[in-house]
C-alpha positions as CSV (number, residue, x, y, z in Angstrom):
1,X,108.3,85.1,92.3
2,X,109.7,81.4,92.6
3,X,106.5,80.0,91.9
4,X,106.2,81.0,88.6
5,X,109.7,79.9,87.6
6,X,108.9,76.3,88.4
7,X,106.1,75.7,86.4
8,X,107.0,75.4,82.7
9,X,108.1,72.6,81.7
10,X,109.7,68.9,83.2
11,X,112.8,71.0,83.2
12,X,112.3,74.4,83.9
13,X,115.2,77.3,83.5
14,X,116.3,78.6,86.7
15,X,113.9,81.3,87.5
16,X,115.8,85.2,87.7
17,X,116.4,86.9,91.3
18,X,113.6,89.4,90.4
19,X,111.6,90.8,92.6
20,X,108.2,92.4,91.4
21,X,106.0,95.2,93.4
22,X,106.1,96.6,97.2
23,X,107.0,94.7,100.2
24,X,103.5,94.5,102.5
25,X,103.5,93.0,106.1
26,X,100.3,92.9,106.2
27,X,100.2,88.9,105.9
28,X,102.1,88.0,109.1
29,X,102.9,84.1,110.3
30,X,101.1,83.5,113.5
31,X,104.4,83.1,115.1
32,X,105.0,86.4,114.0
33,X,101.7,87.4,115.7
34,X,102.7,85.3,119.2
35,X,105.9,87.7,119.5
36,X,103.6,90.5,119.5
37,X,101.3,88.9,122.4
38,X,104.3,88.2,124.1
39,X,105.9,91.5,124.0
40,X,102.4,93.2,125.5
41,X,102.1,90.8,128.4
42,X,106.0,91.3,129.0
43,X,104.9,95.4,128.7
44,X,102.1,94.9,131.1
45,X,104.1,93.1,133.8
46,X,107.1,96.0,133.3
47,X,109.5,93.7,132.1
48,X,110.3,96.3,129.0
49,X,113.4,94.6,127.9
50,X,112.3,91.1,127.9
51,X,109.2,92.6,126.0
52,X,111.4,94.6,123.1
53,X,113.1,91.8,122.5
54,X,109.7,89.7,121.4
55,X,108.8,92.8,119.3
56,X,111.8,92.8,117.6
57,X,111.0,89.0,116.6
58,X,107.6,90.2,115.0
59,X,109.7,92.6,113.2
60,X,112.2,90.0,111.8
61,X,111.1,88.8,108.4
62,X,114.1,86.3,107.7
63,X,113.3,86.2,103.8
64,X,114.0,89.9,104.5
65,X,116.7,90.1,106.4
66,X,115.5,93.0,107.6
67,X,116.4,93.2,111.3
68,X,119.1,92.4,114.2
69,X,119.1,93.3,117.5
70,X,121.1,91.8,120.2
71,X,122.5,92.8,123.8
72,X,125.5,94.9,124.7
73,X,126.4,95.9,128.4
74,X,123.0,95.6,129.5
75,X,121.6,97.7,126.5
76,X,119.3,95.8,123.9
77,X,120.8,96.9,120.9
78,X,119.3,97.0,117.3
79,X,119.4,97.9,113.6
80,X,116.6,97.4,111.2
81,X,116.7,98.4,107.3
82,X,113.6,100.3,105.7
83,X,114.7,101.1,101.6
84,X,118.0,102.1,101.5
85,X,117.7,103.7,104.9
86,X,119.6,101.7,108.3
87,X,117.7,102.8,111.4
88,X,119.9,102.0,114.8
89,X,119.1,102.2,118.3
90,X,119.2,100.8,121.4
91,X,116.7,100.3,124.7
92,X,118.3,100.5,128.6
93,X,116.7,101.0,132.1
94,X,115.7,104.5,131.3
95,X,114.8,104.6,127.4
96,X,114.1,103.4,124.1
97,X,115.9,105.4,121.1
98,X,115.8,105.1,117.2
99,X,117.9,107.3,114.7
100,X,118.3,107.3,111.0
101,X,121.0,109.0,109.5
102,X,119.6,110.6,105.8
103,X,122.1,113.1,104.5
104,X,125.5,114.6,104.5
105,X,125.5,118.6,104.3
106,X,128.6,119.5,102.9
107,X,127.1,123.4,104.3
108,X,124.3,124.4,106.0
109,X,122.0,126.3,104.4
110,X,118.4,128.0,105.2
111,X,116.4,126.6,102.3
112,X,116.7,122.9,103.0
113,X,117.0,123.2,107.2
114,X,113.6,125.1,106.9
115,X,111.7,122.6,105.1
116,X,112.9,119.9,107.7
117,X,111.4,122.6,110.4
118,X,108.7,122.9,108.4
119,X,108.3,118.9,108.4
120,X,108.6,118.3,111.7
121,X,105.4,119.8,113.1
122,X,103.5,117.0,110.7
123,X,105.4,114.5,112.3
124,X,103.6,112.4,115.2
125,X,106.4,110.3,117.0
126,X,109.6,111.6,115.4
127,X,111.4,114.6,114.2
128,X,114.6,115.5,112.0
129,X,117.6,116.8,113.6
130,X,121.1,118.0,113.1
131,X,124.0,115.8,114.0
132,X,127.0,117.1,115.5
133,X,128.9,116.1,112.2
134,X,126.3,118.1,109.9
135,X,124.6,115.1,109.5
136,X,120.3,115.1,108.9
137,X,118.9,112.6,111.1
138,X,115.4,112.0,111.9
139,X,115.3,110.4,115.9
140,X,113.0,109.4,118.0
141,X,112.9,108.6,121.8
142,X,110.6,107.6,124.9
143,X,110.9,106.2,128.1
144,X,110.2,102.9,128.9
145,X,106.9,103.3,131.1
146,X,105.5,105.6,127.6
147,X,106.7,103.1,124.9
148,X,104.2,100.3,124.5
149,X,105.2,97.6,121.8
150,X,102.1,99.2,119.9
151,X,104.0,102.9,120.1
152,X,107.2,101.2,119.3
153,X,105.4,100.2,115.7
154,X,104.0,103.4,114.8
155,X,107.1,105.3,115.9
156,X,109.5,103.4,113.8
157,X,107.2,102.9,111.6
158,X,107.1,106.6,110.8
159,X,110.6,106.9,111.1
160,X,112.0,104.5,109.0
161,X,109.5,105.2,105.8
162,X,110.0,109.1,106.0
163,X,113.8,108.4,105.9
164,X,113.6,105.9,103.0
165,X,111.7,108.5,101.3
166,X,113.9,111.4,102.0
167,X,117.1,110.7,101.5
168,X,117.4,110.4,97.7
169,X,114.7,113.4,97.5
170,X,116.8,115.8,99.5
171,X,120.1,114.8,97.8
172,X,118.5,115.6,94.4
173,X,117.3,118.3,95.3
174,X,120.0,120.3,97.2
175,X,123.7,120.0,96.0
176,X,124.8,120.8,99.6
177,X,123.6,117.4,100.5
178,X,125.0,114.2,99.8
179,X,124.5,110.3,101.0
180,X,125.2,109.2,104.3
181,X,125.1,105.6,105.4
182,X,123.3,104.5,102.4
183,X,122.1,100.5,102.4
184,X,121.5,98.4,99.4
185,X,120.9,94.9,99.9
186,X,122.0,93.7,96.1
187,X,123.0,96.0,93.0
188,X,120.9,95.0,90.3
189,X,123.0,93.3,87.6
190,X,124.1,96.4,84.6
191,X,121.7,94.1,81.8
192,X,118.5,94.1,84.2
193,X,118.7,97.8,84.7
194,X,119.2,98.3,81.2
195,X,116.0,96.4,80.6
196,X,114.4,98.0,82.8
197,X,114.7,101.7,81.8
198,X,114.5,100.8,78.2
199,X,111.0,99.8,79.5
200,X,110.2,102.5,81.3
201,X,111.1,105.2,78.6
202,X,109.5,102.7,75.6
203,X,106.2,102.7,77.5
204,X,105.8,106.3,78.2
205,X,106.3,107.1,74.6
206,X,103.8,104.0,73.4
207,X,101.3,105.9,76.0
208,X,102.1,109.5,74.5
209,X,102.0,108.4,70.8
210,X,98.3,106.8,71.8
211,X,96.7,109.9,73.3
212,X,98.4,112.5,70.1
213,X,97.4,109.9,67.2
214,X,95.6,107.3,68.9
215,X,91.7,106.4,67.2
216,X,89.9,108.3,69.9
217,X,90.2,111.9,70.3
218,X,92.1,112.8,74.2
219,X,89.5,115.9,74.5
220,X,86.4,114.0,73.7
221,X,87.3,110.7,75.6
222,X,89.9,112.0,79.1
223,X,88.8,109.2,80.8
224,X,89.8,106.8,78.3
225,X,93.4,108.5,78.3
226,X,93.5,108.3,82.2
227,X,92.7,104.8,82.3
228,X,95.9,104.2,80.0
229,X,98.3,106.7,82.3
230,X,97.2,104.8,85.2
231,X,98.2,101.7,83.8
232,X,101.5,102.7,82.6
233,X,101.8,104.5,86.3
234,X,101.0,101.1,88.2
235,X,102.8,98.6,85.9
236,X,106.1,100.4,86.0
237,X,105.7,100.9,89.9
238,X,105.1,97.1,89.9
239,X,107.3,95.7,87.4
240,X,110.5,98.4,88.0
241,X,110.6,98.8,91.5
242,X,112.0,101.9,91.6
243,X,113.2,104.1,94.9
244,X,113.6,107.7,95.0
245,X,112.5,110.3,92.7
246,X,111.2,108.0,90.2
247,X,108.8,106.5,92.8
248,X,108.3,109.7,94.6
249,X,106.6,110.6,90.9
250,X,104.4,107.7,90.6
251,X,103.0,108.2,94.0
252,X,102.3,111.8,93.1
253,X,100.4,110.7,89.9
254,X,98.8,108.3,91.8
255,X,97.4,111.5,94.4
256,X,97.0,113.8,91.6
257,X,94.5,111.5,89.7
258,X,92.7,110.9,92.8
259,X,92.5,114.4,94.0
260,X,89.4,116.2,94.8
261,X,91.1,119.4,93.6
262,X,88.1,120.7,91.1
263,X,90.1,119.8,88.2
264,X,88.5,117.4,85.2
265,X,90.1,114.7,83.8
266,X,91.7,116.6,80.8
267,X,93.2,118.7,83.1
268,X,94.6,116.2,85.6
269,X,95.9,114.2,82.1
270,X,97.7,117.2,81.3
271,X,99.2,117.2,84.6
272,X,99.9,113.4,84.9
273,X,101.7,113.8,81.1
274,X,104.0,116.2,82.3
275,X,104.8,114.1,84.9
276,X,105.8,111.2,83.3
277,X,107.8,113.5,80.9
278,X,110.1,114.1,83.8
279,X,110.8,110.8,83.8
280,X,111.1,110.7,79.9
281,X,114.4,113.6,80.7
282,X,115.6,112.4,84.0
283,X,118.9,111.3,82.4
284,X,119.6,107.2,82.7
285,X,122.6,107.6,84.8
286,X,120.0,109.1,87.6
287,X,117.4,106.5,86.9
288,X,119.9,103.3,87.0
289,X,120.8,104.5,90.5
290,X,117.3,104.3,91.6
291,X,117.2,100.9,90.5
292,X,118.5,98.5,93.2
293,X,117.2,95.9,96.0
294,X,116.6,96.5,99.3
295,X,115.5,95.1,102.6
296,X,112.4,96.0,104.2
297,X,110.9,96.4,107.5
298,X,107.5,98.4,107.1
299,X,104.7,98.1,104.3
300,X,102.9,100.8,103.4
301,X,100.6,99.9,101.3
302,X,97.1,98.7,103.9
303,X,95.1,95.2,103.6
304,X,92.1,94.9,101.4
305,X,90.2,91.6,101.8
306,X,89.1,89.7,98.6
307,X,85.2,91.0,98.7
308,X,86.8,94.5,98.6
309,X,89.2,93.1,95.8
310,X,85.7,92.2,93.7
311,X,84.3,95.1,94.2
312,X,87.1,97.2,92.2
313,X,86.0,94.5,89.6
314,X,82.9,95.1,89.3
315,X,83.4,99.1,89.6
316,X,85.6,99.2,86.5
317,X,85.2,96.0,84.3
318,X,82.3,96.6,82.7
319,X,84.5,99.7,81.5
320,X,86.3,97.8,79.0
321,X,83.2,96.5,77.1
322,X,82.5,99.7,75.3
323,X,86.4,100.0,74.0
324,X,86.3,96.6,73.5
325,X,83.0,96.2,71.1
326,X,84.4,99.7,69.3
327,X,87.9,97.9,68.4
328,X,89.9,100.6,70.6
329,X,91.9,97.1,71.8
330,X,94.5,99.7,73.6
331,X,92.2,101.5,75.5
332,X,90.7,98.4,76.2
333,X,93.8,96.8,77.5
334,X,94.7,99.3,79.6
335,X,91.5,98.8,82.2
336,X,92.5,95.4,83.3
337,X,95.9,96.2,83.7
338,X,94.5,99.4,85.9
339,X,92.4,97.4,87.9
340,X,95.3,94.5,88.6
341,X,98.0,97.4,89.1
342,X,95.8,99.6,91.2
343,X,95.6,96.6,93.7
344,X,99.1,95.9,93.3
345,X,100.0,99.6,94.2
346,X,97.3,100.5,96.6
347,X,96.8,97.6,99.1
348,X,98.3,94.2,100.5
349,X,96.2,91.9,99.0
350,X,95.4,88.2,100.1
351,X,98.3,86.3,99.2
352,X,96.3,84.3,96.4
353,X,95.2,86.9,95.1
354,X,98.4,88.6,94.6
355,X,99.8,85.4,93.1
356,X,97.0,85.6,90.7
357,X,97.4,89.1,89.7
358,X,100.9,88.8,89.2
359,X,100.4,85.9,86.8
360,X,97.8,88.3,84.8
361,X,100.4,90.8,84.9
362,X,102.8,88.3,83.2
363,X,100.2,87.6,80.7
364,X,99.7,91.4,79.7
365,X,103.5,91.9,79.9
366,X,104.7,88.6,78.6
367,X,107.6,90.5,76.0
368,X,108.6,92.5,79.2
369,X,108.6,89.4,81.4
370,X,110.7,87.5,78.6
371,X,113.3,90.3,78.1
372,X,113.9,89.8,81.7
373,X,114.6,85.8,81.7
374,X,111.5,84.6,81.9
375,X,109.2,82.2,80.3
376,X,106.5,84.0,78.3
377,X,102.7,83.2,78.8
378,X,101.7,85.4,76.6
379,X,104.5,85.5,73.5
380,X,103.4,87.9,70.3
381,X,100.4,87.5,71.8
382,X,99.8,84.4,71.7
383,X,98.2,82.6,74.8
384,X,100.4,79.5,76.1
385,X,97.1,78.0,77.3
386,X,98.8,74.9,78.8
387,X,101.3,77.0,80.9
388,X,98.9,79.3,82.4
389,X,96.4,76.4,83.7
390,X,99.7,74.6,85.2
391,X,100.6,78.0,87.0
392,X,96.9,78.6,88.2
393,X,97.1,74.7,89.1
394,X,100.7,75.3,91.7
395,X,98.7,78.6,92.8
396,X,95.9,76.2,94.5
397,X,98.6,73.6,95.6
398,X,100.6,76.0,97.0
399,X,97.4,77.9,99.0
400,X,95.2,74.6,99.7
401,X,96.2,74.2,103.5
402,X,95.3,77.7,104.2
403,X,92.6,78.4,102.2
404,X,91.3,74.9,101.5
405,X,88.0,76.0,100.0
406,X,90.4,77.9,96.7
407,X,89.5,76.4,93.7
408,X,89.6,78.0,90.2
409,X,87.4,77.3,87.2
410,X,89.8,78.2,84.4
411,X,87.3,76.6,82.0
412,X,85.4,80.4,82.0
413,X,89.1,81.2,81.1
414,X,89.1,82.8,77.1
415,X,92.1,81.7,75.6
416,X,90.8,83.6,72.5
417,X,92.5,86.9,72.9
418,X,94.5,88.7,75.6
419,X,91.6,91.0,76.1
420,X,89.1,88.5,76.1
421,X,91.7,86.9,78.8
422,X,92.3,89.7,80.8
423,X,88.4,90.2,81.4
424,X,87.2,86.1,81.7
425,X,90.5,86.2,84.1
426,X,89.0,88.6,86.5
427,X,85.8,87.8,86.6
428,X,87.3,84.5,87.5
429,X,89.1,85.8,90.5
430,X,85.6,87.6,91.6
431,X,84.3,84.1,92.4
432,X,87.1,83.0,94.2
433,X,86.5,82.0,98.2
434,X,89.3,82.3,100.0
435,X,86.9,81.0,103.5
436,X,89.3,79.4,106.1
437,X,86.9,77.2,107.6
C-alpha cells in the first residue's frame, strides 16, 4: 500500500511494489457507477452497442489495467484479465460472446473431459468446451435482446473466476494438460519470492511446533489450536498472495473449518494440519510459480459494512482475555490476527477499515513486513509508538472528504505490549463512524 510507505520519517525510503490481500470491487467511483446507469438506459432504448460499451467503462479499473475493448468492422471488441486468465470477446448485431482459453491437452483423455462435463451442469451462464486445437475453453454467449448489462456481470463474472481458478488446478493435476495463453502482469522479483516461501514454510512449522509442544494440551483446548491455524491460513492468504493450488488450499481450509459436516474441532484441526502439510511438501519450484502479479477484473470476496465489521469484534475479542491473563501470549496472539485476517479474506471491507487492518497486520508481522523492504512498526517487538499514530494520522487525512465524521482516539491505544495493542487497536476501530453525512 503507498500510504504506508510515506509515512516514516522527513525522508522516507521508497516504498516496495508489493501488493497485500485480494482485489475487491466492491468500493466503486461514482463515475464507475454512472457507466452502469448509462449502459441500462442505452439497454432499455435497444441501443445494445452503445450500452456495452458504457459497461465496459464500469469494468475498467485503470489502477488495474484490467480491461480494453475497442471497435473492429462494426464489432465491439474486448479483452479483459481475471488472475492469470485473458477472457476475449466481441458484441455485433446479433450477439454478445466471451471465451477463455484454460489449458492445452497434449491428448484427450476421459478422466479430465468428464469432470469438465461434470462441472458444467453447476454452471449458470457459461460452460467449458473443446476447442478445435484441443484447447479447454470455458465460453459463454447470448443474444443481444437476452443480455442485459446486469447478465453481462454475472456471466463474465462467472467466467472469468472459474477460469482463473482452473487453469493452474487442471494443469497440476493432469500431465496431459499444459498452459495455454497464460497472463501475468509482473514476475515477482527472485528475492521477494524467496521471502516469501521462506515465510510460508517458517510459519507452518512455528504453528506445528505450537500445537505438539506448545503449554496447552491440542486435545484439551482444539479451539485454541484452530484459532492459531486460522490465523496462519488468513495471514499467508493476505500477506503471499498466492494463485493456484496454494490458494485453492487456503480456501478449502477456510470451508473445512466452517463446515457443518458433524465433525469437532479436533477433528477438523487434524484435517486443516494435513492440509497445510501439503503445502509444507509442495516443492519450492511449484510454489515460486504461484507467486506472481496479476490484473483483475472481478472480486470475489462480498461487502461487509463497518457495524457488521464490530460485530466480529465483539464475537471473538473477548476470546483472547482468557489466553491472555493465563500467559498463553501465542494463543493469544493469534485471535486478533484471526479476527483482522478473516475480514481480510472473507469480505470487501470499507476502505478505512481495510487501511486500518492492514496497518495492525504490519504491527503483528513487523519482521515479515521488514524482510520485505519495509519500515517496521513493530521491530523485536518493540512498538514504534510515534510511527503508528503518524500512519493512523495519513489514514484520517487521506479518508476526511469522504468520511468526514472518521476520527481516531489512539489515546485508548496500549503501547505496552503487542497484545495489549492488538486488542486496545480493535476495540478502537469498533468506535469508529464512518457516517457520510
Amino acid at each position: 500500500m503507498k500510504l504506508f510507505g510515506r509515512i516514516f520519517g522527513s525522508k522516507p525510503s521508497p516504498t516496495p511494489a508489493i501488493r497485500f490481500g485480494r482485489y475487491t470491487d466492491a468500493n466503486r467511483s461514482a463515475a464507475r457507477e454512472g457507466a452502469m446507469d448509462a449502459a441500462l438506459r442505452d439497454f432499455h432504448k435497444e441501443n445494445h452497442l452503445a450500452a456495452y460499451v458504457s459497461f465496459f467503462d464500469y469494468l475498467l479499473d485503470e489502477e488495474q489495467q484490467n480491461l480494453r475493448a475497442w471497435e473492429e468492422r462494426g464489432e465491439l471488441r474486448f479483452e479483459l484479465y481475471q488472475g492469470s486468465k485473458k477472457v476475449t470477446g466481441y458484441a455485433n448485431a446479433q450477439k454478445f460472446y466471451a471465451e477463455a482459453r484454460i489449458a492445452k491437452a497434449k491428448a484427450l483423455q476421459a478422466c479430465f473431459m468428464r469432470r469438465l462435463l461434470d462441472a458444467n451442469f453447476e454452471l449458470k451462464y457459461s460452460r467449458f468446451a473443446l476447442t478445435p486445437d484441443d484447447e479447454i475453453a470455458i465460453t459463454f454467449d447470448s443474444h443481444l435482446n437476452d443480455g442485459s448489462p446486469y447478465k453481462l456481470y454475472a456471466a463474465l463474472k462467472e467466467l472469468a473466476t472459474i477460469a482463473d481458478k482452473h487453469d493452474d488446478l487442471l494443469v497440476d493435476e493432469y500431465e496431459a494438460l499444459e498452459i495455454t495463453d497464460f497472463n501475468v502482469r509482473r514476475e515477482l522479483p527472485a528475492e521477494e519470492k524467496a521471502t516469501k516461501i521462506a515465510y510460508i514454510q517458517q510459519e507452518i512449522r512455528d504453528v506445528f511446533e505450537e500445537m505438539d509442544s506448545g503449554s496447552l494440551p491440542a486435545e484439551q483446548y482444539p479451539v485454541a489450536y484452530t484459532y492459531l491455524l486460522l490465523d496462519l491460513c488468513y495471514r499467508l492468504d493476505y500477506l503471499t498472495k498466492p494463485e493456484g493450488f496454494m490458494m485453492e488450499t487456503l480456501e478449502r481450509i477456510d470451508r473445512t473449518a466452517f463446515a457443518q459436516d458433524g465433525r469437532n474441532a479436533a477433528q477438523k484441526n487434524l484435517a486443516l494440519r494435513q492440509e497445510f502439510q501439503q503445502l509444507l511438501d509442495r516443492p519450492t519450484e511449484k510454489m515460486a510459480r504461484e507467486l506472481y502479479e496479476v490484473s483483475t477484473t472481478f472480486g470475489i470476496t462480498p461487502s461487509i459494512d463497518h457495524q457488521k465489521l464490530a460485530l466480529l469484534i465483539d464475537q471473538e475479542l473477548p476470546n483472547m482475555r482468557w489466553y491472555a491473563d493465563h500467559g498463553h501470549e501465542r494463543i493469544a496472539k493469534a485471535i486478533p490476527g484471526f479476527i483482522v485476517g478473516r475480514a481480510l479474506f472473507s469480505y470487501a471491507m470499507p476502505p478505512p477499515d481495510r487501511d486500518l487492518f492492514h496497518l495492525l497486520m504490519q504491527v503483528l508481522e513487523s519482521d515479515y513486513f521488514l524482510s520485505l523492504g519495509f519500515q517496521p512498526l513493530a521491530p523485536a517487538g518493540l512498538l514504534d509508538e510515534k510511527a503508528i499514530k503518524q500512519a493512523l494520522r495519513s489514514i484520517v487525512n487521506q479518508y476526511e472528504a469522504e468520511y468526514p465524521r472518521l476520527s481516531l482516539d489512539a489515546k485508548r491505544l496500549d503501547f505496552r505490549s503487542v497484545n495489549g495493542f492488538a486488542a486496545s487497536f480493535l476495540m478502537m476501530v469498533r468506535e469508529v463512524d464512518l457516517g457520510k453525512g
